[in-house]
ZATIRO-196971 format. One record per residue (C-alpha): residue in three letters; x, y, z. Coordinates in Angstrom, 1 decimal, decimal comma. Layout:
<rs>
<r residuo="ALA" px="X" py="Y" pz="Z"/>
...
</rs>
This chain:
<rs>
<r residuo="UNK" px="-2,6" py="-7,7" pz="29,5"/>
<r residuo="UNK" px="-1,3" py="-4,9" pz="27,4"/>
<r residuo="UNK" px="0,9" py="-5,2" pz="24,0"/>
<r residuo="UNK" px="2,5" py="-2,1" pz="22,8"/>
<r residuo="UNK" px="4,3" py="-2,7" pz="19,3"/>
<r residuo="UNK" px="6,5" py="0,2" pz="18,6"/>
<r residuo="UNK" px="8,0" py="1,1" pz="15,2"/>
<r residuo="UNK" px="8,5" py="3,5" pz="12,7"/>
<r residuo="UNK" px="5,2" py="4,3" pz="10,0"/>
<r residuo="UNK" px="5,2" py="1,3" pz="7,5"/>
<r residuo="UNK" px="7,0" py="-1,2" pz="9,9"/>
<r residuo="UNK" px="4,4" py="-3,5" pz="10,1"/>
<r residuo="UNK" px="2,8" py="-2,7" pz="13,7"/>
<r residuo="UNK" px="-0,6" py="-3,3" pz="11,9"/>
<r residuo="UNK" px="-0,1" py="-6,6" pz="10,8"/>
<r residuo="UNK" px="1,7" py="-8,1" pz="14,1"/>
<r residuo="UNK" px="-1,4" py="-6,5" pz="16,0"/>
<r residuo="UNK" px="-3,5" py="-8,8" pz="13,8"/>
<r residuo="UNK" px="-1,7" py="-11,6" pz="14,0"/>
<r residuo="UNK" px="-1,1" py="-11,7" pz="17,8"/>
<r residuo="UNK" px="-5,2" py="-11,3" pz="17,8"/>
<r residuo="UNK" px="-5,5" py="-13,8" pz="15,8"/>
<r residuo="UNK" px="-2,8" py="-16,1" pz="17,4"/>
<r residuo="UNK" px="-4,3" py="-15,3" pz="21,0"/>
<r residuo="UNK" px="-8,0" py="-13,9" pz="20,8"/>
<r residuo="UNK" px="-7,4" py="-10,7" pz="21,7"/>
<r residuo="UNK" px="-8,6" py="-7,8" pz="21,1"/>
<r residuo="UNK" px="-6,8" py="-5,4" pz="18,4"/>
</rs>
């Protein structure tokens, strides 16, 4: 499965990635 997070610089792509890997146990 693929997750693309789009957003402006500073939206906070970063940190959903991490938590959706952390949530899920996927890689980031």
């Amino acid at each position: 499965m693929n997750i693309l997070i789009f957003g402006p610089n500073g939206s906070g792509k970063g940190t959903q990635g991490a938590i959706v890997k952390d949530k899920y146990g996927i890689p980031h």
